[in-house]
N, C-alpha and C positions, 0 to 999 in steps of 0.2 A: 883769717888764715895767715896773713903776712906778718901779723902781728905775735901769734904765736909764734910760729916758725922763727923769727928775732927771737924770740924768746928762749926755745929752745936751742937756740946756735950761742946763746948769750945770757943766761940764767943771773938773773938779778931781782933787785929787791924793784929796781924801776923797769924792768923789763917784764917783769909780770905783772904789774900794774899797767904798762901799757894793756897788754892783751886782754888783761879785765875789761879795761875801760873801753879797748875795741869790742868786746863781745857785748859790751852794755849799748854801744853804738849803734852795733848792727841788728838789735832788737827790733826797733820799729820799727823797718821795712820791708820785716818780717810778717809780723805783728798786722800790720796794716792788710795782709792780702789773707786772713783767715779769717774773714768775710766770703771767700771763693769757695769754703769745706759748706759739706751736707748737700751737694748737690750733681751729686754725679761727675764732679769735676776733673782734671787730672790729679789733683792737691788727691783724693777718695779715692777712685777708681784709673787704673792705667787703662790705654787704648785696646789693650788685650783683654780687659776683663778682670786682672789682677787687683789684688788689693792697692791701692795708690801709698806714696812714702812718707804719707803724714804720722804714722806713728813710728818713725826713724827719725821723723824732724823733732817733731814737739813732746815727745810723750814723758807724762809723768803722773805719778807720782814718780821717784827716785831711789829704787833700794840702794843705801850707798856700799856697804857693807857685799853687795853683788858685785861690785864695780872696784873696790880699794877697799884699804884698811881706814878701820875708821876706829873712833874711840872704843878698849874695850875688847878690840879683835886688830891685832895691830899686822894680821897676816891674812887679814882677810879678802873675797876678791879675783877675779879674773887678771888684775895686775899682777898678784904673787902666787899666780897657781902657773907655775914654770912648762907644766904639760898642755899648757894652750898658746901654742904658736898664732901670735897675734897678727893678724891679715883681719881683711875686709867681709872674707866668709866667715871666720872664726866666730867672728865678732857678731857679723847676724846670725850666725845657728845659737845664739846664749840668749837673745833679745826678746825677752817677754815669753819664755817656753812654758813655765809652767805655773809663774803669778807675772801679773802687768805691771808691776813693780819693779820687775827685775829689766829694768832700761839699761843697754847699753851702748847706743846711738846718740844723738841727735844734739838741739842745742843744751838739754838739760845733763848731760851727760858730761859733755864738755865744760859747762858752769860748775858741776862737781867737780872736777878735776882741776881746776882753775881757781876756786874759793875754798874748797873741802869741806867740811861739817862748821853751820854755824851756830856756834858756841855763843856767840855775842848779843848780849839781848838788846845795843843800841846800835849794830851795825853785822855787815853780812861776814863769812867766810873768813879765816886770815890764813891760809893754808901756807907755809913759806915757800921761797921759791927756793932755799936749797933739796924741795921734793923732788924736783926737775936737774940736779947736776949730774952728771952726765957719770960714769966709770962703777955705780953701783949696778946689783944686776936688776933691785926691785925697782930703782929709779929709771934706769935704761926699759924697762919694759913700763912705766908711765910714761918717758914720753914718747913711745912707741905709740902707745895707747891714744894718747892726744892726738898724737899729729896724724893718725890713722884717723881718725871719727872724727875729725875739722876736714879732710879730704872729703870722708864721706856725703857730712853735710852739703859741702860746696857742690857734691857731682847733685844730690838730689834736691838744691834747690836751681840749678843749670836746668836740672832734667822738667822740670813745672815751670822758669820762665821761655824753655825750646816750646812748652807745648801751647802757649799765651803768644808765642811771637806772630808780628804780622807779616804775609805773603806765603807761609806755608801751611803742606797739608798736616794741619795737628787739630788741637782740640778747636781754638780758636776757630777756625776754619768752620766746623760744624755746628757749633755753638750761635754763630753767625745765621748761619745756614737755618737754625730751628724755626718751630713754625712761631711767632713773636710771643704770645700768650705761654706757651711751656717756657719761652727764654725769659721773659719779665719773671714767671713764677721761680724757676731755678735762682735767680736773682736775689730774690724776696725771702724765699724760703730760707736760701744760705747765709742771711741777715738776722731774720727772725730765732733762726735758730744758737746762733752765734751768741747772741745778745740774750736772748729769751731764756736759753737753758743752758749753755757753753757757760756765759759766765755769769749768769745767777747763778744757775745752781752748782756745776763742777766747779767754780772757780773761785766761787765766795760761799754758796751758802756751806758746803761740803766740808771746808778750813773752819768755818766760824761755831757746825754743828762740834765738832770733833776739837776744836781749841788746839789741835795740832799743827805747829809748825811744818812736820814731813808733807802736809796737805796744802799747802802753800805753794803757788805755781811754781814760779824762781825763787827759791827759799836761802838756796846758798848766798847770793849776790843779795839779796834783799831789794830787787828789780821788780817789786810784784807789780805796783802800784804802776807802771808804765806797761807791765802787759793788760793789765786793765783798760788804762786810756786809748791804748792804741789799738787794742780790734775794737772797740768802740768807734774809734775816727776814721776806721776803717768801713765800717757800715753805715757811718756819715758819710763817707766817700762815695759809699753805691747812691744814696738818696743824693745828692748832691750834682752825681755825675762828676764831680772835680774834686781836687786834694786842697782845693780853700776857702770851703765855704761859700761859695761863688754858683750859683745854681746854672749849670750847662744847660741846653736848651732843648736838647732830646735826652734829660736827664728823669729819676723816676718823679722825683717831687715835681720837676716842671711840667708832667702829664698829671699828676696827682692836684695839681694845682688847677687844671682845666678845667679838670671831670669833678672834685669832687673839696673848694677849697678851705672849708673847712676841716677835712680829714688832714690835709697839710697842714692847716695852721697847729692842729693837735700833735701831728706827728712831729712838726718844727720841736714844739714847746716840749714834747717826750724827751728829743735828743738835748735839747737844753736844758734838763731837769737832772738827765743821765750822768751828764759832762760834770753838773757841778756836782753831783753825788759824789762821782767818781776822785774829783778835785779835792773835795772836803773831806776825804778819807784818810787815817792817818798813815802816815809813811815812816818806818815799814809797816808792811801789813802784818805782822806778828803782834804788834802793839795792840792792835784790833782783837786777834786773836785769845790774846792774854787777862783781856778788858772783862770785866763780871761781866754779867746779863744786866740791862738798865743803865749802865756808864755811857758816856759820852760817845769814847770810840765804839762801843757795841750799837749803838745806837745808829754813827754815823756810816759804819759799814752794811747796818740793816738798811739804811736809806737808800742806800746801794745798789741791795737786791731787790728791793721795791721797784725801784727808778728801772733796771735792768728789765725785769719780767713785764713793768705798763709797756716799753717800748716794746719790747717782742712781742709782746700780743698785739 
């Protein structure tokens, strides 16, 4: 946020390369804690019942064409449609109403705005930063738009680490509270699934059936390959109980190791299989993409969802 906000107070060619480079930053510690979705969590469900703010944080695919002008449609967009006064309700009554495509929140949304259409088939986005100088009326309503939905972001990932903090009454608190077997399975479950089907199937098999770029998680930025690693390290973390590898001692693997350790030793050697799948894959993931059936990169991205789906199971 701080990095944009420089940005738009100061539109440059290095000043919006900062704020690339922040939002690429601030990925994995993202990344790492969706391992917590599919399980009734705050990330899913609010303490009201409501739908929880993960598809304001992460959601894609990305109509760009809903959100700005893109190649083609050089007036296209909630940014040059002058009868939507841009606020923070505006902006969620447009967000997925009638295709789930039509994203206009979250981190992806922002990386569009930030990158633009990438055009480049050895590198992401080059959107210039004279999009963002100030005194035009379609430019004054980008970055309206940005700095609107980087606020937003910031309130709803506050509002999921309020609900994880410790000493108050929030989710944490109850979670704590479950009876241990529903709390281990909530765990397990939000792991398996992540890994299992999250990104085997939406995240790789999905881009690789389709050969489509727009099916590419971070496709502007060409970041994919690091949201791969990183909900992966992230569901390393639950098995772990710690963020290095370092096995905590009321962690899942070090009960899984008591009761049963041969299942450990298989589950160790899945995550070790996964990690380097995910490692040997080429970067960007468009390369993958683009690759025949039988080539290398197609080959090495199928190892991928291999390696992906043994460990969820």
């Amino acid at each position: 946020r701080a990095a944009i906000q420089a940005m738009l107070e100061k539109p440059s060619v290095e000043s919006l390369a900062t704020a690339r480079a922040s939002w690429v930053a601030a990925r994995p510690a993202y990344l790492v804690t969706e391992v917590f979705r599919f399980y009734d969590g705050p990330i899913d469900i609010t303490a009201e019942g409501e739908p929880g703010p993960e598809p304001r944080i992460n959601a894609w695919p990305l109509n760009e064409a809903y959100l700005d002008a893109v190649r083609g449609q050089p007036r296209s967009g909630i940014v040059w449609d002058s009868a939507v006064n841009l606020t923070r309700q505006s902006i969620l009554e447009r967000d997925q109403v009638s295709d789930e495509a039509d994203v206009t929140t979250g981190w992806h949304a922002i990386e569009f705005l930030l990158w633009g259409q990438d055009f480049n088939p050895a590198g992401p986005g080059e959107r210039p930063y004279t999009d963002y100088l100030p005194g035009q009326a379609d430019r004054e309503r980008r970055r309206m738009y940005l700095a609107t939905v980087t606020e937003m972001l910031v309130a709803d990932l506050r509002s999921l680490e309020a609900a994880w903090a410790p000493d108050a009454d929030n989710y944490r608190r109850k979670f704590l509270a479950l009876e241990p077997r529903e709390a281990l399975g909530r765990a397990l479950n939000g792991a398996a699934n992540l890994v299992g089907h999250e990104l085997a199937t939406e995240r790789l098999s999905v881009a690789l059936d389709s050969g489509d770029q727009e099916d590419e998680h971070s496709c502007f930025s060409d970041t994919t390959h690091q949201d791969h690693l990183y909900d992966l390290r992230g569901a390393q973390n639950v098995w772990f109980g710690s963020n290095n590898d370092v096995t905590a001692p009321d962690s899942v693997r070090a009960l899984v190791q008591k009761i049963d350790p041969a299942l450990a030793a298989r589950t160790d050697a899945l995550f070790t299989q996964a990690l380097a799948a995910v490692v040997l894959k080429d970067h960007p993931f468009e390369l993958n993409l683009r690759a025949p059936p039988g080539s290398p990169p197609r080959q090495r991205a199928e190892a991928a969802v291999a390696a992906f789906q043994a460990l969820g199971a």
